[in-house]
C-alpha positions as CSV (number, residue, x, y, z in Angstrom):
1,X,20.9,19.9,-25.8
2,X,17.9,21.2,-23.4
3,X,15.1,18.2,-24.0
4,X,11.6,18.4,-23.5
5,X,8.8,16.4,-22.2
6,X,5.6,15.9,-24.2
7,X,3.2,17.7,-21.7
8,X,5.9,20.5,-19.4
9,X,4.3,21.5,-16.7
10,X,5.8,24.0,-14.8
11,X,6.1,22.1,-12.0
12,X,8.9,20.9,-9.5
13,X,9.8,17.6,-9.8
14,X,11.6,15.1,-7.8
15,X,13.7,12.3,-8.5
16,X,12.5,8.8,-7.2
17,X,15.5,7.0,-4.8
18,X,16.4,3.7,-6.1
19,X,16.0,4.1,-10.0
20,X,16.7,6.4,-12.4
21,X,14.1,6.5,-14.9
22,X,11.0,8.6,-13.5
23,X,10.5,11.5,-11.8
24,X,7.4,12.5,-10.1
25,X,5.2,15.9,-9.0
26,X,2.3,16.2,-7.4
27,X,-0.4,18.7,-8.6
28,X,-1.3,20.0,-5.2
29,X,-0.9,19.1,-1.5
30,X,0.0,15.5,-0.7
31,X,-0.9,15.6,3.1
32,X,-3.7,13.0,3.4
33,X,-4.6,15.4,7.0
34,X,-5.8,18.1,4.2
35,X,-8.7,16.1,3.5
36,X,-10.3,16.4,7.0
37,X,-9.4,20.5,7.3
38,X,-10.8,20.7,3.5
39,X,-14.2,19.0,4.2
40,X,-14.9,20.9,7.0
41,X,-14.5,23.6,4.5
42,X,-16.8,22.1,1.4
43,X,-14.5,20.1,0.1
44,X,-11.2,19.6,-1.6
45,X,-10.6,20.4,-5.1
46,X,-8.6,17.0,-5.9
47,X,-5.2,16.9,-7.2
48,X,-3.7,14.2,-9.3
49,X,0.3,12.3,-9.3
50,X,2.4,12.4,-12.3
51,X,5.4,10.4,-13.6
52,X,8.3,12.3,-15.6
53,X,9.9,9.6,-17.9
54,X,13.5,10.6,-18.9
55,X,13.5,7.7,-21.4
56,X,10.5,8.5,-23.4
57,X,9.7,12.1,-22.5
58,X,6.1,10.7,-21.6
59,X,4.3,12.0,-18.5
60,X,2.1,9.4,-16.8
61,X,-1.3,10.1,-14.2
62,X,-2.7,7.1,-12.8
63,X,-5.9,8.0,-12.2
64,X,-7.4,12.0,-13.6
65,X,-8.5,14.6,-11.3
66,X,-11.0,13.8,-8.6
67,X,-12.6,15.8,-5.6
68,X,-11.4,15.0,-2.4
69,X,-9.0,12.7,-3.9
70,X,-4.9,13.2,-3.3
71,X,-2.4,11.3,-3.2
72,X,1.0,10.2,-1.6
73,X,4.8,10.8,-2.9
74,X,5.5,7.1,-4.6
75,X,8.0,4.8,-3.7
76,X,10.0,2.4,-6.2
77,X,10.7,-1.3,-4.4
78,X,11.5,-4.3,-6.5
79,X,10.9,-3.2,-9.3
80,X,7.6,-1.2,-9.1
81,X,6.2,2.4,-8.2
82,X,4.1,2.4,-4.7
83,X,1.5,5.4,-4.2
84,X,-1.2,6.0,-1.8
85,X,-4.6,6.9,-2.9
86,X,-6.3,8.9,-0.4
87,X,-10.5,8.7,-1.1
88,X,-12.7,11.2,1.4
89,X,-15.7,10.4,-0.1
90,X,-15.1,6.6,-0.2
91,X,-13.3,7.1,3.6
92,X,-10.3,4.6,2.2
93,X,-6.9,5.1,1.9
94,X,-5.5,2.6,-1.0
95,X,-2.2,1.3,-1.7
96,X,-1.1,0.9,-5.4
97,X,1.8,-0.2,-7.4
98,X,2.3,0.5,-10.5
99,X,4.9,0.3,-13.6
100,X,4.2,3.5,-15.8
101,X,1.6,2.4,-18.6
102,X,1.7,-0.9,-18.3
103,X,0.8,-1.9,-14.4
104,X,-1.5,-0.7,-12.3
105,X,-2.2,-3.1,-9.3
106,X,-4.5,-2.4,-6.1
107,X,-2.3,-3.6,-3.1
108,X,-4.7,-3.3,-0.2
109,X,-6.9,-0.7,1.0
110,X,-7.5,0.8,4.6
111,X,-10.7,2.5,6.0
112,X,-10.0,6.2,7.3
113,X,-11.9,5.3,10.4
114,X,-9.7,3.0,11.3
115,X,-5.7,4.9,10.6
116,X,-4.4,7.8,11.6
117,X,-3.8,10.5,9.1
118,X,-1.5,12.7,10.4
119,X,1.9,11.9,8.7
120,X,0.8,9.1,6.8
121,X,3.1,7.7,3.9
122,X,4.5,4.7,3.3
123,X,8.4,3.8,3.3
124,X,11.2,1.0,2.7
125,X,11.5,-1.5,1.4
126,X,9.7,-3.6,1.9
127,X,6.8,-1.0,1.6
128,X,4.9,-0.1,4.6
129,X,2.1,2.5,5.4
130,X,2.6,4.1,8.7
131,X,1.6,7.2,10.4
132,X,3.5,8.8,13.5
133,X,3.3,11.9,15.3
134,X,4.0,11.4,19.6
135,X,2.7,7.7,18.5
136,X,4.0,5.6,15.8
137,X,1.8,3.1,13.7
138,X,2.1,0.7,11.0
139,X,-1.2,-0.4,9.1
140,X,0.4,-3.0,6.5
141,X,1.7,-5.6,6.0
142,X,1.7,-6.1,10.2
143,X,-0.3,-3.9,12.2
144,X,1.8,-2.5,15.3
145,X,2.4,0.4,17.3
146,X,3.7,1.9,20.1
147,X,5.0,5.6,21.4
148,X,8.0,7.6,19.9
149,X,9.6,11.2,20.8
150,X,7.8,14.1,18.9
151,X,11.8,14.7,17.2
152,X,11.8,11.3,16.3
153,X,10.7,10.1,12.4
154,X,10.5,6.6,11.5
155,X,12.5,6.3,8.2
156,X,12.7,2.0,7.6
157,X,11.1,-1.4,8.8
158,X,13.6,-4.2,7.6
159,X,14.1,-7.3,9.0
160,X,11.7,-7.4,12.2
161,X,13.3,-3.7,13.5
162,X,12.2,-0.1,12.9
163,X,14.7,2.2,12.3
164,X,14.1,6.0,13.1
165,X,16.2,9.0,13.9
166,X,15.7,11.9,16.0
167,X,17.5,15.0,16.4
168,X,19.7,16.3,19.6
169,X,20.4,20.0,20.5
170,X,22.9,20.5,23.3
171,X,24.7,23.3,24.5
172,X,21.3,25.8,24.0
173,X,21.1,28.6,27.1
174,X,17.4,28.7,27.6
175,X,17.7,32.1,29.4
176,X,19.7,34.0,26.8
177,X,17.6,31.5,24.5
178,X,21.0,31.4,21.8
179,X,24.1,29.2,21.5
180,X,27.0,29.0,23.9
181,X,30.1,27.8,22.4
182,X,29.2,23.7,23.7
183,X,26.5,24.2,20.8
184,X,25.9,21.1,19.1
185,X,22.9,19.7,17.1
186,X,23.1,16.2,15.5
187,X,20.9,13.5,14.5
188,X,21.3,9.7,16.5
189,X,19.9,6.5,15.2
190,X,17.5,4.7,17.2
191,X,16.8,1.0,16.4
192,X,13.8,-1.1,17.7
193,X,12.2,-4.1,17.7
194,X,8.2,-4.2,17.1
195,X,7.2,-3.9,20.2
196,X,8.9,-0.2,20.6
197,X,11.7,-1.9,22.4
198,X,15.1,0.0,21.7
199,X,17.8,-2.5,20.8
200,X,20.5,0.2,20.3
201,X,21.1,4.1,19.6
202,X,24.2,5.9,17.9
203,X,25.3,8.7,16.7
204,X,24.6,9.2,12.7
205,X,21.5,10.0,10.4
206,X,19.9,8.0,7.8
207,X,20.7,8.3,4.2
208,X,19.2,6.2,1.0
209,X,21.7,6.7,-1.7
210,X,20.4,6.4,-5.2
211,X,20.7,2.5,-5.5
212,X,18.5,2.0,-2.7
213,X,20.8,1.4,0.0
214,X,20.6,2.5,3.0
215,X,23.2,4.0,5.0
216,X,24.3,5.7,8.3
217,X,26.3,8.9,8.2
């Protein structure tokens, strides 16, 4: 039997790692950089985050529609839903965490003068907001930072270490620019402390089944 939730949208949703009870969608664009390109431009619309619960067939918005207001894909750790709240009026970037309909807690809040927003999300758990592109940052709950490759994309901080992985092409002839028959493209696991030390690298990718673990494959 085909069910239905109380409010369909038309829009594609996507399943939250770790739980299986919500899914969410975003209305629009979830790239907090937007916000700078848009107000050079008059503005952004706004766009708003919403919950799909397969147990009640409810859909949950934390906050309505706003102008130059968007919002981050959430997170579930410990029990709760994490979401960034990107303000460009206010200049604040605001972490939340919320149980659909019953919680909805602010975390901390960061000014936009003072964080990168290029690539900024938050991960793991425990959560952290970080932004990377050829530098990686973390803004909360430690502040740190330090340089990264421009294939590499900082998936976990757990335990005092940063986990990332990066992608390796080999066997590409640049003059014929295609693949010879050593082609070979893989990802390789890069582990580091906080100070951008590398402690180890291997062969593998990162992969966070459903439960929450994490894994390398």
């Amino acid at each position: 039997m085909i069910q239905r939730f109380e409010e369909p949208t038309g829009q594609s949703v996507e399943k939250i790692v770790g739980q299986d009870r919500f899914a969410f969608a975003h209305s629009d664009t979830s790239d907090f950089y937007d916000l700078i390109e848009w107000a050079e431009d008059g503005g952004y619309r706004g766009s708003t985050l919403q919950f799909f619960d397969f147990m009640t067939g409810r859909v949950y918005r934390p906050f309505p529609k706003k102008r130059n207001v968007l919002y981050s894909d959430p997170v579930y750790a410990a029990g709760f839903y994490y979401f960034l709240q990107g303000d460009y009026d206010a200049k604040k970037i605001t972490l939340y965490r919320c149980f659909p309909e019953t919680v909805l807690e602010k975390v901390t809040e960061l000014s936009c003068e003072e964080i990168n927003l290029y690539n900024l999300r938050i991960i793991g758990d425990p959560i952290h907001i970080i932004s990377q592109g050829d530098t990686f940052a973390c803004y909360y709950p430690e502040t740190l930072s330090f340089p990264i490759d421009g294939r590499e994309v900082v998936l976990l901080i757990q335990d005092g270490k940063v986990y990332s992985e990066s992608w390796v092409e080999e066997g590409w002839d640049e003059e014929k620019d295609r693949a010879t028959d050593a082609y070979r493209y893989y990802d390789k696991v890069i582990v580091r402390d906080l100070r951008g030390t590398v402690l180890s690298e291997e062969v593998g990718s990162l992969y966070q089944a459903a439960d929450g673990a994490w894994w390398i494959v």
